[in-house]
NUMIZA-397824 format. One record per residue (C-alpha): residue number from 1; residue in one letter; x, y, z. Coordinates in nm, 4 decimals, m for minus. Layout:
<tises>
 seq type       c1       c2       c3
 NUM    A        X        Y        Z
...
</tises>
This chain:
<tises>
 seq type       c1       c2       c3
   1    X   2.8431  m2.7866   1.6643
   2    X   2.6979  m2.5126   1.8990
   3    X   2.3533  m2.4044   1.7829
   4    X   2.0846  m2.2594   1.9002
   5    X   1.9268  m2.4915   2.1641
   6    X   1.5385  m2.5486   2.0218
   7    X   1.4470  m2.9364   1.8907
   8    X   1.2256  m2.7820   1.5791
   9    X   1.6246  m2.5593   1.4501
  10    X   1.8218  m2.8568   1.5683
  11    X   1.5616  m3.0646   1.3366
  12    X   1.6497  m2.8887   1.0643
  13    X   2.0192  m2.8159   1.0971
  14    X   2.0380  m3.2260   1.1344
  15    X   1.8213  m3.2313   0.8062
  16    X   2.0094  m3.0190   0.6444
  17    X   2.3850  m2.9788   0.7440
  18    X   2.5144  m2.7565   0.5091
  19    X   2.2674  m2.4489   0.5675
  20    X   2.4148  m2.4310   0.9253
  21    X   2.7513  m2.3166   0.8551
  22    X   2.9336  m2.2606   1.2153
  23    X   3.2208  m2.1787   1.0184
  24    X   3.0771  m1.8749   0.7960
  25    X   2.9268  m1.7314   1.1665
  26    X   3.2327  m1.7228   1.3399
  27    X   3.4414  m1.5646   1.0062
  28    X   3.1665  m1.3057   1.0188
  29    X   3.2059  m1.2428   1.3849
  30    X   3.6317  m1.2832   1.3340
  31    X   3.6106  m1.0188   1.0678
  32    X   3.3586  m0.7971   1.2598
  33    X   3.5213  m0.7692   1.5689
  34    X   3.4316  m0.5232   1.7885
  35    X   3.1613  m0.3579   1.5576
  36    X   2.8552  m0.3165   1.7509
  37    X   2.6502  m0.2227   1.4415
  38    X   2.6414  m0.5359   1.2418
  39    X   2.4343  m0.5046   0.8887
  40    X   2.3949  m0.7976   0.6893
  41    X   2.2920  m0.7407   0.3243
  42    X   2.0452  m1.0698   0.2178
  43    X   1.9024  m1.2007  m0.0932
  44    X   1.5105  m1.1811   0.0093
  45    X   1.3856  m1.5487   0.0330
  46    X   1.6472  m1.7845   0.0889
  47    X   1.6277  m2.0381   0.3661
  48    X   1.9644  m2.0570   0.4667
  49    X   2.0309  m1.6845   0.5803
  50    X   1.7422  m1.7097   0.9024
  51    X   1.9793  m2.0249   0.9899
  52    X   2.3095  m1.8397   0.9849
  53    X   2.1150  m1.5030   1.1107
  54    X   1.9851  m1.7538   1.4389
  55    X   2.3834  m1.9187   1.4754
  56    X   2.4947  m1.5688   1.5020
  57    X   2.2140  m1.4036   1.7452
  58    X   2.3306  m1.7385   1.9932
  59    X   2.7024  m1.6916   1.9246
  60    X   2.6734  m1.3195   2.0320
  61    X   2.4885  m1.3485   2.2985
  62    X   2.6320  m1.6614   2.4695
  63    X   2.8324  m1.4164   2.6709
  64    X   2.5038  m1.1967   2.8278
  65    X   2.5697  m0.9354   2.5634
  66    X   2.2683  m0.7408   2.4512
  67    X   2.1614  m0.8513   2.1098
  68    X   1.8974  m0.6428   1.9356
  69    X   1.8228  m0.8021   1.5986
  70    X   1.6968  m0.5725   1.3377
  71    X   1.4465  m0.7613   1.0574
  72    X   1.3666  m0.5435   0.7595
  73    X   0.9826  m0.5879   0.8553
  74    X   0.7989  m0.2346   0.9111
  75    X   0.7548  m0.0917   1.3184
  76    X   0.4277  m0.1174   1.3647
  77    X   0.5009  m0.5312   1.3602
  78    X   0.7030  m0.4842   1.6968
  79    X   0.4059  m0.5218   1.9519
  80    X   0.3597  m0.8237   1.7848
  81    X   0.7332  m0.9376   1.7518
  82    X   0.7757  m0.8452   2.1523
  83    X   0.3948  m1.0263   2.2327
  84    X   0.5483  m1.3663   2.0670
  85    X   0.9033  m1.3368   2.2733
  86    X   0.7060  m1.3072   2.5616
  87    X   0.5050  m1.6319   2.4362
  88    X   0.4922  m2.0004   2.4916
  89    X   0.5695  m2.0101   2.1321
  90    X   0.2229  m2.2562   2.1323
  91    X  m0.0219  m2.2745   1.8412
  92    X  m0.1985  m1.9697   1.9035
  93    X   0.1319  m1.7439   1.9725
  94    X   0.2495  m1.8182   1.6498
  95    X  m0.1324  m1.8083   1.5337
  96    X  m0.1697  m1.4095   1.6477
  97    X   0.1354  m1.3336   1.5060
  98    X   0.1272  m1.4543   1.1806
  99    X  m0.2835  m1.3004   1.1743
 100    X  m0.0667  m0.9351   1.1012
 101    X  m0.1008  m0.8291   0.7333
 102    X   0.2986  m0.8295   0.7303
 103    X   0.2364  m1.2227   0.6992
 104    X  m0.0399  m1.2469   0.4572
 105    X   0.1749  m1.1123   0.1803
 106    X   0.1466  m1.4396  m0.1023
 107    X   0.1403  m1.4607  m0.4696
 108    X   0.3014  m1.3025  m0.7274
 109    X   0.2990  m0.9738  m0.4487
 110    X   0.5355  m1.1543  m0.2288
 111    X   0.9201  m1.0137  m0.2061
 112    X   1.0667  m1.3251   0.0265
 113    X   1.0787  m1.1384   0.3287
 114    X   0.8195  m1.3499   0.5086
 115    X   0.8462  m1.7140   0.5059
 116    X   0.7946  m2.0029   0.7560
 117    X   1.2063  m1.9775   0.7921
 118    X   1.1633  m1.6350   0.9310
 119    X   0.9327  m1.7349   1.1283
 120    X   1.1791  m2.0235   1.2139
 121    X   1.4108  m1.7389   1.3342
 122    X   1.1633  m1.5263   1.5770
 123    X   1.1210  m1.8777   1.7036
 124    X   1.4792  m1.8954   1.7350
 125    X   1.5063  m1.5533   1.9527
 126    X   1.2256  m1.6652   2.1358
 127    X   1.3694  m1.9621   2.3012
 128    X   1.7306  m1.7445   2.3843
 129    X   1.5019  m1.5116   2.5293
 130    X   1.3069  m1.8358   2.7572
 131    X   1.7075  m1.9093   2.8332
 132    X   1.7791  m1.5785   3.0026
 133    X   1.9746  m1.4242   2.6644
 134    X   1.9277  m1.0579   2.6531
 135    X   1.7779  m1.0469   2.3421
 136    X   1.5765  m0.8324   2.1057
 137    X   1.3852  m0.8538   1.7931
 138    X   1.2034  m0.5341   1.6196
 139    X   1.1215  m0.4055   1.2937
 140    X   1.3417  m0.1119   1.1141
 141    X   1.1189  m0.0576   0.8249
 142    X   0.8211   0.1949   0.6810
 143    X   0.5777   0.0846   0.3860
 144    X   0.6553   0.4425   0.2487
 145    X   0.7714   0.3252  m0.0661
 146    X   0.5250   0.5304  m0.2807
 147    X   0.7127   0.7960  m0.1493
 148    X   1.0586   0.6268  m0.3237
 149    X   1.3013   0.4227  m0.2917
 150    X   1.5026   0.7349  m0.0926
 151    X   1.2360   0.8242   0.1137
 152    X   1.2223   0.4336   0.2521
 153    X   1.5995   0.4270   0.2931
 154    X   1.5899   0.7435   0.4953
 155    X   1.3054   0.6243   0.7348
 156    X   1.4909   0.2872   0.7860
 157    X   1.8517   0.4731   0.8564
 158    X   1.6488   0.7079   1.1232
 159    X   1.5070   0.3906   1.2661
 160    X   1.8166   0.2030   1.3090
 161    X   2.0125   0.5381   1.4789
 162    X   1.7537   0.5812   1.6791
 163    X   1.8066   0.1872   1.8058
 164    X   2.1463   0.2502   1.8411
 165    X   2.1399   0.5459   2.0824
 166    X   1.8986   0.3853   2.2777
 167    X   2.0592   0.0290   2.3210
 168    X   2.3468  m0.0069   2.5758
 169    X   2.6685   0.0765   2.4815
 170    X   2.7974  m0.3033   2.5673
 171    X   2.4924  m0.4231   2.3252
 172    X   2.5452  m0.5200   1.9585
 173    X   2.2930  m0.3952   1.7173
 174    X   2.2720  m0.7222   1.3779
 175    X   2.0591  m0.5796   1.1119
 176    X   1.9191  m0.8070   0.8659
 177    X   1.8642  m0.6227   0.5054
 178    X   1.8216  m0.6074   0.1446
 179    X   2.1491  m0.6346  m0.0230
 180    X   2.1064  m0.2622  m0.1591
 181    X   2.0276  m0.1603   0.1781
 182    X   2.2928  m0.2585   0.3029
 183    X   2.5420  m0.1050   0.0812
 184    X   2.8054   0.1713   0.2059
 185    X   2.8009   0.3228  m0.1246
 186    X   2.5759   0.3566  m0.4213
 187    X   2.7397   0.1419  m0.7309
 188    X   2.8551   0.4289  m0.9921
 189    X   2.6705   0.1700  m1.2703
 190    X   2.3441   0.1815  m1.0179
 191    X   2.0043   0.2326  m1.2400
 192    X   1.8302   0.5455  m1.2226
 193    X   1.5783   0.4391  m0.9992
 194    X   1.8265   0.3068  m0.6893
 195    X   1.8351   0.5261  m0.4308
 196    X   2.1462   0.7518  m0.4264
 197    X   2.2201   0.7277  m0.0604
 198    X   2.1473   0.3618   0.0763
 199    X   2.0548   0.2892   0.4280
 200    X   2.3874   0.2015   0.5188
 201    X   2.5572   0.4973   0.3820
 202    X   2.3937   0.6893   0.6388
 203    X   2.4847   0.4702   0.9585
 204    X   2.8618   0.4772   0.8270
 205    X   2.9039   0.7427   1.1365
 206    X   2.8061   0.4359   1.3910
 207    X   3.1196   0.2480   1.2762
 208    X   2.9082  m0.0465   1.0961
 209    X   3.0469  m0.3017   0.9514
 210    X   2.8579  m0.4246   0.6065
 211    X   2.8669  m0.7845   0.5297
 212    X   2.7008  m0.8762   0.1773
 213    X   2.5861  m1.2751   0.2281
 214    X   2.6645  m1.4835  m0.1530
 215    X   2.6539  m1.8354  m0.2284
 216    X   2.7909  m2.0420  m0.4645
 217    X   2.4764  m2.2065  m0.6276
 218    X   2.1613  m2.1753  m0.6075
 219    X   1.8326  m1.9935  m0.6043
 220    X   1.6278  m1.7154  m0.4155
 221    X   1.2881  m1.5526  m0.4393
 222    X   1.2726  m1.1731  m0.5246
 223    X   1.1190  m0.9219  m0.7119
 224    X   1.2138  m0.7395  m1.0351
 225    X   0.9013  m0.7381  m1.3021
 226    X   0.7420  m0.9645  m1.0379
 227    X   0.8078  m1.1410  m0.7953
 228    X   0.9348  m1.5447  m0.8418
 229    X   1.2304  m1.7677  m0.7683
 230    X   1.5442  m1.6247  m0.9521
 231    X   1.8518  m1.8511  m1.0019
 232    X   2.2279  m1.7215  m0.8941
 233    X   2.5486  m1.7601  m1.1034
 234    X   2.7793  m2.0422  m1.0014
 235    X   3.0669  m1.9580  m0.8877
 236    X   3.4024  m2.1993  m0.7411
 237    X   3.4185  m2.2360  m0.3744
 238    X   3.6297  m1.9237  m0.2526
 239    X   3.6982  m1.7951   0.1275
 240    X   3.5614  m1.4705   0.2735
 241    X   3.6479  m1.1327   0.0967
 242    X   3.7536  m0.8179   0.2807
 243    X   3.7234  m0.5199   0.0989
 244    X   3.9342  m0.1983   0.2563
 245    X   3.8864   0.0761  m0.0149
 246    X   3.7994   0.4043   0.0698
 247    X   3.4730   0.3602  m0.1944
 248    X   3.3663   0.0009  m0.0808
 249    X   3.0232  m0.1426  m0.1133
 250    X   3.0958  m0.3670   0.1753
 251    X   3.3166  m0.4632   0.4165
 252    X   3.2824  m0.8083   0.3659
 253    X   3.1592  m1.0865   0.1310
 254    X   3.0787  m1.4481   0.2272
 255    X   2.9386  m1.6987   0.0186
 256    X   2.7529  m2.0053   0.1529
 257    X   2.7729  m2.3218  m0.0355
 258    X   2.3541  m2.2816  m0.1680
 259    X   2.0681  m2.0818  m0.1246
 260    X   1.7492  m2.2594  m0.1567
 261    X   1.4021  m2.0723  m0.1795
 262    X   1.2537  m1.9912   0.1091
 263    X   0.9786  m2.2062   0.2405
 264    X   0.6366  m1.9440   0.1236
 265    X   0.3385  m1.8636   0.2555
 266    X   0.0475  m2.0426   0.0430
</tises>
């Protein structure tokens, strides 16, 4: 299996075959093709999607193609982000970094978007960066949301354009996002309060390709009245879906075999 080469991921993929699924990275990639904008709509707090998010980031880049990885974390986090890359990865990197207020987030306030697996993923770019991979990882997002759920989807489209004019136009641009961010569409049976035109819907220009990441079983940890671990419908195995209508969603569904909760901050 090729994976990304650090001992702590390999640790874990060994631990836990399943949530490194070779197979569901290179459909992905198969059904993506030549897409350079990549957007890949998560349940928050799972700790299988940083695993197939880091197989992905080393499949694309393997080749010296520019990778920028996109985390739904806000922009003022990318000093920090770039300051760990640049790291040992030691104790006190990952000490600095996680000392941001993005990472002290716990309780009943927390929406699964920091864990120890994401973590587990900057780690991941980290080490393809020590090997030479041209590799990025930055933050898309605003805390604006008093301002809406539009007004956040709006800052977080401008944010991604803007990376995608100014990467190379060889590089490949995976963004990592709520599965309502991600969307091409709003639902016609969307509540009220949804946003009526999703981050995604306004990239649609850039020729992204929307992949909405499922699994069979399982749980994640999100927020509706508050925030807690939330349990998904089973559903029999079933391969990749392609969806081609005019009015789709997505481009693409996948569903891993389980989500787990991701592993929290105390």
């Amino acid at each position: 299996m090729r994976i990304v080469c650090t001992a702590l991921l390999s640790l874990l993929l060994m631990a836990s075959p399943a949530l490194a699924d070779e197979t569901l990275a290179a459909q992905i990639r198969e059904h993506a093709g030549a897409h350079r904008l990549l957007v890949l709509g998560e349940y928050h707090g799972t700790r299988e999607t940083p695993l197939l998010v880091a197989q992905l980031a080393d499949d694309y880049s393997r080749d010296g193609t520019p990778l920028v990885l996109a985390l739904e974390m806000p922009r003022g986090e990318n000093a920090s982000l770039q300051a760990y890359l640049d790291s040992d990865g030691d104790t006190e990197a990952r000490r600095v970094l996680q000392a941001r207020q993005f990472w002290k987030v716990t309780d009943d306030q927390h929406d699964g978007r920091r864990s120890r697996d994401m973590l587990e993923l900057i780690e991941a770019m980290r080490v393809l960066a020590k090997q030479h991979r041209d590799v990025k990882v930055l933050g898309y997002d605003e805390d604006i949301s008093e301002h809406g759920n539009q007004s956040r989807d709006d800052a977080q489209a401008k944010a991604l354009r803007r990376l995608h004019h100014e990467a190379p136009s060889h590089a490949r641009l995976v963004v990592l996002a709520g599965n309502v961010h991600a969307m091409r569409r709003r639902p016609a049976d969307a509540p009220a309060e949804m946003q009526q035109r999703p981050m995604a819907s306004q990239l649609v220009d850039l020729d992204l390709y929307s992949v909405r990441l499922e699994a069979l079983e399982g749980q994640f940890w999100a927020c509706m009245q508050r925030c807690q671990a939330l349990p998904l419908r089973t559903r029999p195995a079933r391969p990749p879906r392609v969806e081609t209508a005019e009015d789709r969603m997505y481009d693409l569904i996948v569903w891993m075999p389980k989500f787990s909760v991701a592993r929290l901050f105390d």
